[in-house]
C-alpha positions in Angstrom: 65.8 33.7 96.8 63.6 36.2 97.9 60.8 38.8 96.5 60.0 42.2 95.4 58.3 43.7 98.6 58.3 47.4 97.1 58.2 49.2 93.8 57.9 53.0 93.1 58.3 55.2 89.5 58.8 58.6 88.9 57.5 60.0 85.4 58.5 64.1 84.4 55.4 65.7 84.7 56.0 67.3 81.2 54.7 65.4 78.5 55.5 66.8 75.0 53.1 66.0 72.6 54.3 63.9 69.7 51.8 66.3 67.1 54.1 68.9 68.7 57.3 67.2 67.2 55.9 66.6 64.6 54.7 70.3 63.6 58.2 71.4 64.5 60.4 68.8 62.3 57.6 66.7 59.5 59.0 69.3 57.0 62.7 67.0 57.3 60.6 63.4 58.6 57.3 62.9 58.4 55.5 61.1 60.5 51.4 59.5 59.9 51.4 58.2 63.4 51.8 61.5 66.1 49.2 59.7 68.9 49.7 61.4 72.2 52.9 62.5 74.5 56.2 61.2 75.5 58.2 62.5 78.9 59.7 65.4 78.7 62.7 66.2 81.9 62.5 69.2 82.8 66.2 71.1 83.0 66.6 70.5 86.5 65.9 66.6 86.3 68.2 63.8 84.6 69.2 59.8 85.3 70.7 61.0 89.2 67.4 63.1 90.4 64.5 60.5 88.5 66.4 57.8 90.6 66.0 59.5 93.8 62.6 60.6 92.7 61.5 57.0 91.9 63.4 55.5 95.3 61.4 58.0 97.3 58.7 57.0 95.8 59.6 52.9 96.7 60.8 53.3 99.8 57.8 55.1 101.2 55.8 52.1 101.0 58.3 50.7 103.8 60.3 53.1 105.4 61.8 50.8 108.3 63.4 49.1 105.6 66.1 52.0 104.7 68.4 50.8 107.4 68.7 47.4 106.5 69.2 47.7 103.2 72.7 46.1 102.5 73.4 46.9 98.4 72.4 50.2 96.3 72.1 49.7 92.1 71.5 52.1 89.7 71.3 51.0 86.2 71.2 53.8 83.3 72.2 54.4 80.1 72.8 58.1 80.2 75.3 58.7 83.5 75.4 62.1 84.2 79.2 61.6 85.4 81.8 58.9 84.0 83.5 59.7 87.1 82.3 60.0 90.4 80.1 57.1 90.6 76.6 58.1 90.2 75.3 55.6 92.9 76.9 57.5 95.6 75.3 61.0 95.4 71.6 58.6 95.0 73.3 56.4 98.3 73.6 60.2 99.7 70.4 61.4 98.9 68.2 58.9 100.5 70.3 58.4 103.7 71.6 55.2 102.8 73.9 53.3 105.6 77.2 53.9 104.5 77.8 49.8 105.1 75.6 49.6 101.9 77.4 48.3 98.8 76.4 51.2 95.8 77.4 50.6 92.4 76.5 51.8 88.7 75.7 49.7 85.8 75.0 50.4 82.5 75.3 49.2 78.8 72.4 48.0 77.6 68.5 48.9 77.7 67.8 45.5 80.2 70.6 46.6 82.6 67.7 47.6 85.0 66.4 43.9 84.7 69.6 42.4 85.1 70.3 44.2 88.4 66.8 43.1 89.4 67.5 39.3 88.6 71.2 39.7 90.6 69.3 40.8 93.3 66.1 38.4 93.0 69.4 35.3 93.0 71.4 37.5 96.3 71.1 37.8 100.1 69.2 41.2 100.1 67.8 43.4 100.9 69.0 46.0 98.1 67.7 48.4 96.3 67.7 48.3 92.6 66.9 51.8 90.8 66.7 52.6 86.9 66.8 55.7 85.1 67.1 57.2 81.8 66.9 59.7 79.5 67.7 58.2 76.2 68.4 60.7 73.7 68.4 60.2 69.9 69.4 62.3 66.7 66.2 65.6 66.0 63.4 63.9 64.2 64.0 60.8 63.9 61.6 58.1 65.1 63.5 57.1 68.1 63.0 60.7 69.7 59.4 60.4 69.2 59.2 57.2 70.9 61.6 57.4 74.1 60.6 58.9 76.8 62.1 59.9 80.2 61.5 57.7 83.4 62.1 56.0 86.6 61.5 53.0 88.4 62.8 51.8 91.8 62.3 48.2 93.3 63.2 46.9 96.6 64.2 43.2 97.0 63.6 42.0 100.3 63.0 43.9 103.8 59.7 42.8 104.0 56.7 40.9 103.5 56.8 40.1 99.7 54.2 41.6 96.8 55.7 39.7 94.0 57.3 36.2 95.0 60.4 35.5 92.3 60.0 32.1 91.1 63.0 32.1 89.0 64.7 33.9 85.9 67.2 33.4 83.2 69.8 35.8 81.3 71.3 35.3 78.6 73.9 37.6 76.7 74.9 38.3 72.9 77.5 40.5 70.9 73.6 41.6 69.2 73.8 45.5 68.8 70.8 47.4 68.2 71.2 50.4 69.7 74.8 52.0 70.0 76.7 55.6 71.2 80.3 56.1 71.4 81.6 57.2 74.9 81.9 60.8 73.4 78.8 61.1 71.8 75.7 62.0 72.9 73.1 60.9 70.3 72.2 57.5 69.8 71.8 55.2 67.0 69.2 52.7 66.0 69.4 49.5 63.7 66.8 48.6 61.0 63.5 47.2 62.9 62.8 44.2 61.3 66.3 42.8 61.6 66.1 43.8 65.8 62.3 42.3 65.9 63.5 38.9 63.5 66.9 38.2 64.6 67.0 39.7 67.9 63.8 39.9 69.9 62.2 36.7 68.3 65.5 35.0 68.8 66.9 35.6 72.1 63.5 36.5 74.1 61.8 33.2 73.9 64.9 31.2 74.9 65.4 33.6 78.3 61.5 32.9 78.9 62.2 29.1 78.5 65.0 29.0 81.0 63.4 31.0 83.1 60.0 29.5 83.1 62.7 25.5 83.1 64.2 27.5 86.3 60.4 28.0 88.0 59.2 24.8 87.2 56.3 26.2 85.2 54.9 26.5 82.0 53.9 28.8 79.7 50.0 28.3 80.5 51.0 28.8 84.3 51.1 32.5 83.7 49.0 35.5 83.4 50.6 38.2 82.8 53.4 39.3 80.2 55.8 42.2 80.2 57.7 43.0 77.4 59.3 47.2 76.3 60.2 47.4 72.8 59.4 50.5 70.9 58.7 48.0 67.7 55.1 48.3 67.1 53.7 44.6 67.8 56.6 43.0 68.5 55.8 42.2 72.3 52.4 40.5 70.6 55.3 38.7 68.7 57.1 37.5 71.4 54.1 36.3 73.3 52.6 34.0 70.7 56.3 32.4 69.8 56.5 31.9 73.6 53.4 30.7 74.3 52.0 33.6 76.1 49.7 34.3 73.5 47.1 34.2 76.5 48.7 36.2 79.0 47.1 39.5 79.6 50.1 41.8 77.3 51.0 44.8 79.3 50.9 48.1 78.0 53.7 49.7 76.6 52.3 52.9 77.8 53.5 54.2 74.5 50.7 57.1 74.4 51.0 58.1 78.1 55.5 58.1 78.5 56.8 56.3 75.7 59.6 53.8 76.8 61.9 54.9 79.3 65.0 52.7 78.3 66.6 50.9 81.0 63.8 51.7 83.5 60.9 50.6 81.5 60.2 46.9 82.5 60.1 48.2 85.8 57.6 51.1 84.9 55.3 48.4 83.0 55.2 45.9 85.5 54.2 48.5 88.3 51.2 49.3 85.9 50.6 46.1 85.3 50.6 45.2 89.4 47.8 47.2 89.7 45.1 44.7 87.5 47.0 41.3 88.9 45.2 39.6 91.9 47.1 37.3 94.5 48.4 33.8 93.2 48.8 35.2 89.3 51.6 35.0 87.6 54.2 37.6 85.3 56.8 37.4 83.4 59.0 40.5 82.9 61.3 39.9 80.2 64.0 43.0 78.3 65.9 42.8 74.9 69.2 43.9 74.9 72.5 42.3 74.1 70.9 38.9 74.8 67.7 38.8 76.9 66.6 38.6 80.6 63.2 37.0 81.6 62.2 36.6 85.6 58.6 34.8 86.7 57.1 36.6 89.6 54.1 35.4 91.8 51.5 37.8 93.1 51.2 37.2 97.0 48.0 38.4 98.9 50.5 41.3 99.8 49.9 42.9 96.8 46.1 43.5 97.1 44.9 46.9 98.2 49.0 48.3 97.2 49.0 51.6 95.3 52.3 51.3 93.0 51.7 55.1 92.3 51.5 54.5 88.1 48.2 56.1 87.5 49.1 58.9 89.5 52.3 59.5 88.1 50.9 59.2 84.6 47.8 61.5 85.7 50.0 63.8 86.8 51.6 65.1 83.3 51.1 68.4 81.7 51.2 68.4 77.8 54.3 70.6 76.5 53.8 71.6 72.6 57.0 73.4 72.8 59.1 70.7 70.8 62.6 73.0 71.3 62.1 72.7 75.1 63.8 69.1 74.6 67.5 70.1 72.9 67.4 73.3 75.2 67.5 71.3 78.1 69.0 68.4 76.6 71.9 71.2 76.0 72.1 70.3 72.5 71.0 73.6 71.3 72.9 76.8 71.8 71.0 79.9 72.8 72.0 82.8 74.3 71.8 82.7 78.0 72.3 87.0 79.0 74.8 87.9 81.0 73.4 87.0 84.0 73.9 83.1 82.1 77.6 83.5 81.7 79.3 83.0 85.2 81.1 80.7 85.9 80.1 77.7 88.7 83.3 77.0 90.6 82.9 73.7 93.3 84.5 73.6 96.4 84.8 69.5 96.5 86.1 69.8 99.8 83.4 72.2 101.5 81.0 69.7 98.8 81.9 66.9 101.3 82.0 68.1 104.6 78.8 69.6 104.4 76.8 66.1 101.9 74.6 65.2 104.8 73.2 68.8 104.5 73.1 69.3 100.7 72.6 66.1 99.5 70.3 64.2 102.5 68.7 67.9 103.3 69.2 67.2 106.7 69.0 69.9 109.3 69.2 70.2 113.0 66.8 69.8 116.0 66.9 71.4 119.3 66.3 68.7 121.9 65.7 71.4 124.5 63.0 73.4 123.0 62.0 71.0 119.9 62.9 74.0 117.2 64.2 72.6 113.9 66.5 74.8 111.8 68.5 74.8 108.5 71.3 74.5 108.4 72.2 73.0 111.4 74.7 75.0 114.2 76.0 74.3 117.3 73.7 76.9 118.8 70.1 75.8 118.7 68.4 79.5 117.5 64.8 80.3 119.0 62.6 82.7 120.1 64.2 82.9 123.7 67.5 83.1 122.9 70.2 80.6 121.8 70.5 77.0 123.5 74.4 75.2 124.0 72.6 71.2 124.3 73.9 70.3 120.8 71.3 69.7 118.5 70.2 66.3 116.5 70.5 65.3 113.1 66.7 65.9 111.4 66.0 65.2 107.9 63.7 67.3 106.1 63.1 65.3 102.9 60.1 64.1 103.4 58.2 67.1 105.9 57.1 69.0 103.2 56.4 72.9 104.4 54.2 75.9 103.5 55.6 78.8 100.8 55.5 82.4 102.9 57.3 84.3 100.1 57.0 83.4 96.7 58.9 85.3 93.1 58.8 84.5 90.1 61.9 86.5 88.8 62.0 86.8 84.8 65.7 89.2 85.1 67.8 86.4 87.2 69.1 83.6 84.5 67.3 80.3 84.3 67.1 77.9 81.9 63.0 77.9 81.9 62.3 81.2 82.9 60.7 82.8 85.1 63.5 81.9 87.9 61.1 80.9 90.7 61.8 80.7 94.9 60.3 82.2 98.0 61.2 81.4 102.0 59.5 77.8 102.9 58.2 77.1 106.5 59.1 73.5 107.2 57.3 71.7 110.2 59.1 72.5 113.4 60.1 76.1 113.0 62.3 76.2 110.2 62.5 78.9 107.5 64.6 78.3 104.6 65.1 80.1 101.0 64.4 77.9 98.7 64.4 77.6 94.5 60.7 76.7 93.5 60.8 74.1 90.5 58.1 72.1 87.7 56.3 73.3 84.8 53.8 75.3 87.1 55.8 76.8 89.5 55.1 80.5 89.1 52.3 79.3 90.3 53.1 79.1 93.9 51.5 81.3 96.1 51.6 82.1 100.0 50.0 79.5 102.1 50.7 76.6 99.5 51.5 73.3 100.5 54.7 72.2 98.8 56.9 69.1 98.8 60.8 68.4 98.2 62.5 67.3 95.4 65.9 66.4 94.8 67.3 68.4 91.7 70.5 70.1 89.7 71.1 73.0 91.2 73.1 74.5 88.8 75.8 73.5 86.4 79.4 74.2 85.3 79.5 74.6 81.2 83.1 74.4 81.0 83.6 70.8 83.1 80.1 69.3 83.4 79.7 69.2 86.5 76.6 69.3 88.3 75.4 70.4 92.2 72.0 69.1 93.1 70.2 70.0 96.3 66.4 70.3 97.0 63.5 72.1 95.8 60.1 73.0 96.6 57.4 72.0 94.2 53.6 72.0 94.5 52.1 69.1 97.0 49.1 68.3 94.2 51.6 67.9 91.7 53.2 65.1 92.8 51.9 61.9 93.7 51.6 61.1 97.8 54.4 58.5 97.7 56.8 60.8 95.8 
């Protein structure tokens, strides 16, 4: 057994404002309750670029740890691809060793948790990442109260924040939540039934063994984690339990709104941030049975910045409520003929040219020290060209300053205007690059930006989807991201 000795999350910066949604579709359901926002992806983000977003974020905290990391996960409920396997463009994007195992899971809400307690029980270290962007039918209360999010943990590699003290899971044929293969809305089951028969049935017993499994009891802990969009049903669950004393977590309902299968994740690196050393959690999820782990704070954790209240700080309210089935694609709307080419993918050049495209690594001169993009087998500098071949440099995490910047309202995009400008990245290279986020038209000469991983464009006739790196605003993001 081991610990979590890293945790990061990545919340959209657009936050749409549920009075929004509510002005745009009260006339078909109305709604009394329309406190605050709920994340909003922008078009260029989904399950794929939150992860790597939100594993950034983690693995900045402890860098040296990348290489030793022996098993990739990444749980979600919305795959952007049945096939390829979604894990190996996030394994690509963060430089993963290629000896480490990457897999998908998906299913239910807790699959997040589950890959967490599979890890918490394995030889480690891995990396366990959840993502989602549930989506659910235009006004109904489910659509209100999801939210898009991110949360990335890494088990082992280091000195331990949260110790795991043990966990349970147990697993049901209880549905509450269901889409077909070939659908893309969800649909949700009566709340009282889910809150009786599931959550009050199934939660408690997974705390039980877990708590059986630590050797505790339920006055041995402090702090309680529980998603569930249900209002007071967590509260539920935590006097049934015993927990009635724990310190409840918040649902962060008004700042995010649940973010499906990453959401246990996202509350418990909000609630790291008000445990001290020696306390103890309990993160539990609902969800075709239940999964509850008991985690112990280590002096490790004090003085860590989990990077929630700055992700949350970071939104900018949206009060466009058709923003979300535009780039959700539900909507049809004429994209111009600049919208209606075609994007063909070369697979083969796709591949030979991943380290590039998806790690946004370039090339280094070891002669003269200049850093390009792409890289060549001639180093290019002020003095001419160099033959000593040149060494693998990423660029991910540099960062550069914008020396051109357009914001283009006649080229297509999907949230006009179409913004991008040349980017000077540390070392001497100068690349063209798309600008991205609410605010980039924004983006002036001499701005500090940092690099995102996002689509690039997509193919309406196949789905299929090329990511590569943007630029977006330095101050926009928090410093771990």
């Amino acid at each position: 057994m081991t610990g979590i000795t890293a945790i990061g999350i990545h919340l959209p910066r657009l936050r749409l404002a549920r009075a929004s949604m509510a002005a745009a579709m009260d006339w078909l359901s109305p709604r009394s309750d329309v406190r605050g926002a709920r994340t909003l992806a922008f078009w260029d983000e989904d399950s794929i670029t939150m992860s790597v977003a939100a594993a950034r974020a983690c693995l900045a905290h402890s860098p040296e740890a990348r290489e030793a990391i022996r098993g990739l996960v990444v749980a979600t409920t919305t795959p952007v691809f049945a096939e390829p396997q979604n894990a190996s463009l996030v394994h690509a994007a963060l430089r993963l060793p290629a000896r480490a195992l990457a897999q998908d899971t998906s299913g239910t809400q807790r699959c997040g948790l589950i890959a967490l307690h599979a890890a918490l029980e394995g030889a480690g270290p891995a990396l366990v990442v959840a993502a989602d962007s549930p989506v659910s039918p235009a006004g109904s209360l489910a659509e209100m109260r999801y939210g898009d999010g991110a949360a990335a943990v890494l088990v082992g590699g280091g000195p331990e924040l949260l110790a795991y003290r043990g966990g349970a899971s147990l697993t049901a044929p209880f549905i509450e939540r269901y889409r077909s293969a070939d659908r893309s809305l969800a649909t949700d089951w009566e709340e009282r039934w889910v809150r009786e028969e599931g959550f009050l049935a199934f939660v408690p017993r997974a705390i039980a063994d877990a708590l059986a499994a630590a050797g505790l009891a339920a006055g041995d802990i402090h702090h309680f984690v529980l998603p569930s969009v249900i209002p007071g049903c967590a509260k539920a669950v935590a006097q049934a339990t015993g927990l009635g004393h724990a310190r409840l977590a918040t649902n962060l309902d008004a700042d995010c709104g649940d973010t499906g299968s990453a959401h246990a994740l996202v509350m418990l690196a909000r609630a790291m941030q008000d445990m001290k050393p020696g306390e103890r959690v309990v993160v539990a999820q609902f969800g075709q049975g239940a999964t509850a782990l008991v985690l112990e704070a280590t002096d490790a954790l004090a003085g860590f910045e989990t990077g929630a209240s700055a992700s949350i700080a970071a939104g900018i309210i949206e009060t466009h409520y058709l923003k979300l089935p535009v780039f959700r694609g539900l909507l049809a709307w004429e994209r111009g003929l600049r919208g209606r080419l075609p994007v063909n993918e070369a697979l083969t050049t796709a591949y030979r040219n991943s380290e590039a495209l998806l790690g946004f690594v370039g090339g280094r001169s070891p002669e003269t020290g200049h850093v390009q993009f792409p890289a060549s087998r001639l180093a290019v500098a002020e003095k001419g060209f160099h033959a000593q071949p040149q060494e693998p440099w990423p660029l991910a995490d540099l960062g550069g300053t914008v020396a051109t910047a357009t914001a283009d309202r006649l080229a297509f995009s999907r949230s006009p205007p179409n913004c991008y400008g040349l980017v000077d990245i540390p070392g001497g290279a100068r690349l063209m690059m798309d600008f991205t986020d609410p605010d980039a038209a924004r983006l002036a000469p001499g701005d500090a930006v940092r690099f995102v991983f996002r689509i690039k464009d997509m193919d309406e006739r196949t789905g299929y989807r090329r990511y590569f790196w943007k630029a977006v605003a330095a101050s926009a993001l928090p410093a771990a991201a």
